[in-house]
Steps between C-alpha positions, in 0.01 A plus 500: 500500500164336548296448805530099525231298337380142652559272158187327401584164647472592865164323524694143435550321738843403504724206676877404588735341676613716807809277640808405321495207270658201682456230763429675848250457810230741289381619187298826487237559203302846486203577319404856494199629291057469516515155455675382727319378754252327259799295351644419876153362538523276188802354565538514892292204749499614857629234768175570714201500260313813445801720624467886332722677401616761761763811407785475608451170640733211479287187359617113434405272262546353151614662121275283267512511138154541381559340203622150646328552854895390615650672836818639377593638843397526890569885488394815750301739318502895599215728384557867537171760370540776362574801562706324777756349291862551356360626194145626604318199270451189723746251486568114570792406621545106449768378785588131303826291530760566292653397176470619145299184381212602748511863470500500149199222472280774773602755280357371216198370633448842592579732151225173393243646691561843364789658679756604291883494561617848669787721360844576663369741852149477387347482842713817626408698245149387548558662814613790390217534241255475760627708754673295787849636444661770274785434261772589725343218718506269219805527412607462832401153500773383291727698691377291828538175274862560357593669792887385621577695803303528846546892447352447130204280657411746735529832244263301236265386798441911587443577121252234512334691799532773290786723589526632130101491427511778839765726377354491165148618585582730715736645225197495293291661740712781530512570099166480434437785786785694363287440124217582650631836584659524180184450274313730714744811364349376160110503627467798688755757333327767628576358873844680438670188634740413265768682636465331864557179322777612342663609819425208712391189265864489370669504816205211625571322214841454594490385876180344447561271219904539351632471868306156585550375164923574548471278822283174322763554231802481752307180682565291147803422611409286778359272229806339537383308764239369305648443164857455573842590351553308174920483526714379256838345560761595188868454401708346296572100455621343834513800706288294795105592373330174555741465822339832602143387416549203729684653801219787555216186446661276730445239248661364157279662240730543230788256329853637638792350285812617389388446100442927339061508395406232764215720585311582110192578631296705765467371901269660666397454910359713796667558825389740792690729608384729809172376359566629142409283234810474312448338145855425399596404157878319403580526157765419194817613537595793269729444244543520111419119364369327168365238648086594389313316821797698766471813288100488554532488895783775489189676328295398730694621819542863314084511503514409845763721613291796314201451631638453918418652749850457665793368387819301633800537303712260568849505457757264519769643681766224439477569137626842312182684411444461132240686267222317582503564827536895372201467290260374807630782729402723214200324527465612848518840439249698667285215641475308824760291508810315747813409392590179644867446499484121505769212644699730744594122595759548209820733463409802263597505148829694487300811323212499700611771686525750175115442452448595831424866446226414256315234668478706849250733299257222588391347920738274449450136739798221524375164558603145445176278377734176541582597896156748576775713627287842417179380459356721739609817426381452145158430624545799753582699173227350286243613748655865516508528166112415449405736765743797388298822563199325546301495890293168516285469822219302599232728518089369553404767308726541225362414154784369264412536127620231249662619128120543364372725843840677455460614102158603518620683860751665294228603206304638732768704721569655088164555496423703815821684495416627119171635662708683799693660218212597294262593792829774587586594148087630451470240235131427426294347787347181259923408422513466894201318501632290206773398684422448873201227313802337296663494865194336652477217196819419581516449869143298380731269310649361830212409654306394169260783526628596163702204309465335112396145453842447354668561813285369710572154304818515539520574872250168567713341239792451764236306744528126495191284462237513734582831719 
């Protein structure tokens, strides 16, 4: 790990689009950068003559192209100085109508008088490069912009306060005392203190830093809230998927007909339920074919069914249960997953009963998608399931790490806890030291102290254009 690096092309000043592309009441476009005020005053004509330019005052007037000396737009104009801005640069804000014609033409009047274009999350991470936030904060900001639940709005709104940027410098803090005390032992040997180290630095180690760590790790879970449950629906041909899919929406979202590989490819849709962003996925029904474009969604659904979070196997209870339906269960095995014994509407199959024995190894929920006749038990059961051994509370305090916060958590935890065991087992002092500073680098990786440009790209990467 490196200690992050500005790249060379801060000192451009960049431009974008902030709003959507599309007709609506307002189009945003942000300049952030040193020029920026000298290229609002080149293409920007005050209402009232003579008016300055006043941070973070709201101005009217005219977008001009210098070129023609043509208005292109009445507009409001916002000028915000630096340090006193999003990203600590000054920024213009132009406030025009909307419409992609008129955006784009501003836009390119303004890369023509030396802006350039910005990247994906440019102006966030100019943000973080200058100091405003921290990378947990940053990355909050997509979590605020995706988010799909009021509980998920409100958990990415206190990272953005910086729940996780608090509990992560304070773990810091507390390993670079407990280093500090640890290098000392090397520098003065003759202090004779090696030994209270020893006795006490191991034990500190572990409710100062492994304890606190164990409880951010635990918190991942209530990520759910933010990123959702991606849930895939799976069974064989005609045993009621897409009939599922459309009951729990409310809405017809997939094809329902009595023709076997209706459905070929993936439909996907969100739902809440007890404000948890379900992302729920209906796919091909399982079954041997050689027809190639059926055979590639039958593919397809066996990604999906890999790679869920929780699954609904669904079984057609009018029907004797066949292979395929075998294979998915075994596909079940050891995962979170529901058995939904579908179209209870219908008599049994006469050997539906032999099967019994093996299917109630799973939570087993009978339903009818054609009636809704046990539609809300399964969602009752869906949301048990998620939150199986897990306690999710609204807390103001608590931080709640995403995947990235919760690997380099769990590097560091390694970390400290080698140094417990080696500060205990009178290994030497500098392979302590050695590995409470690998601990520290990685607890710096969450809040950028200590990232690579690579993955730094790649986190700004998931931005869209002009945040």
């Amino acid at each position: 790990m490196v200690k992050c690096v500005p790249p060379t092309d801060t000192e451009d000043t960049i431009a974008a689009i902030a709003t959507p592309v599309g007709q609506a009441g307002i189009g945003i476009i942000r300049i952030s950068g040193p020029e920026s005020l000298e290229i609002a005053e080149k293409i920007f004509k005050p209402k009232t003559p003579h008016t300055a330019f006043i941070s973070h005052r709201l101005c009217m007037g005219y977008v001009h192209d210098p070129g023609s000396g043509n208005v292109i737009d009445e507009v409001l104009l916002s000028y915000m100085a630096a340090p006193n801005s999003y990203t600590r640069e000054d920024i213009i804000e132009i406030n025009s109508h909307s419409g992609y014609t008129l955006l784009s033409k501003i836009l390119t009047v303004l890369t023509g008088l030396g802006a350039r274009l910005a990247r994906p999350g440019e102006f966030t991470q100019r943000a973080f490069l200058n100091g405003r936030i921290d990378l947990s904060q940053a990355e909050a900001v997509v979590d605020l912009m995706n988010a799909r639940s009021e509980r998920g709005l409100f958990l990415a709104a206190q990272q953005i306060q910086g729940s996780v940027k608090r509990d992560v410098l304070a773990l810091r803090k507390e390993a670079i005392h407990i280093l500090a005390n640890a290098e000392a032992t090397i520098d003065f040997p003759e202090e004779d203190i090696e030994h209270l180290f020893r006795d006490e630095g191991a034990e500190t180690i572990r409710k100062k830093l492994i304890h606190p760590i164990d409880i951010l790790i635990k918190a991942h879970t209530e990520r759910v809230w933010i990123d959702g449950i991606n849930t895939v629906i799976a069974g064989r041909v005609n045993s009621g998927k897409s009939s599922l899919l459309n009951r729990l929406l409310n809405e017809t979202k997939a094809i329902v007909t009595d023709i076997p590989g209706t459905t070929r490819d993936v439909i996907e849709a969100t739902f809440n339920l007890w404000g948890i962003p379900i992302r729920i996925m209906d796919t091909a029904g399982i079954r041997k074919v050689n027809d190639e474009v059926e055979k590639m969604g039958i593919d397809l659904a066996l990604q999906k069914t890999a790679e869920a979070d929780l699954l609904l196997i669904v079984i057609d209870r009018s029907r004797p249960i066949n292979q395929d339906d075998m294979d998915l269960l075994g596909h079940a095995k050891n995962r979170k997953a529901l058995l939904v014994m579908n179209k209870i509407d219908l008599p049994p199959a006469p050997d539906f009963a032999e099967k019994a024995d093996y299917l109630n190894r799973f939570s087993v929920v009978e339903i009818s998608a054609l009636t809704g006749e046990g539609i809300d038990h399964l969602k009752e059961a869906i949301k048990d399931t998620i939150l199986s051994g897990d306690t999710l509370t609204i807390s103001t305090s608590r931080a709640v790490p995403n995947l990235r916060h919760r690997q380099a958590l769990l590097k560091a935890r390694d970390q400290f806890l080698c140094a417990s065991k080696s500060a205990r087992k009178n290994r030497p002092m500098e392979i302590v030291a050695f590995e409470l500073r690998n601990g520290l680098d990685h607890l710096g990786e969450i809040t950028g102290q200590t990232i690579d440009d690579e993955i730094l790209d790649s986190i700004f990467s998931q931005f869209c254009m002009g945040k």
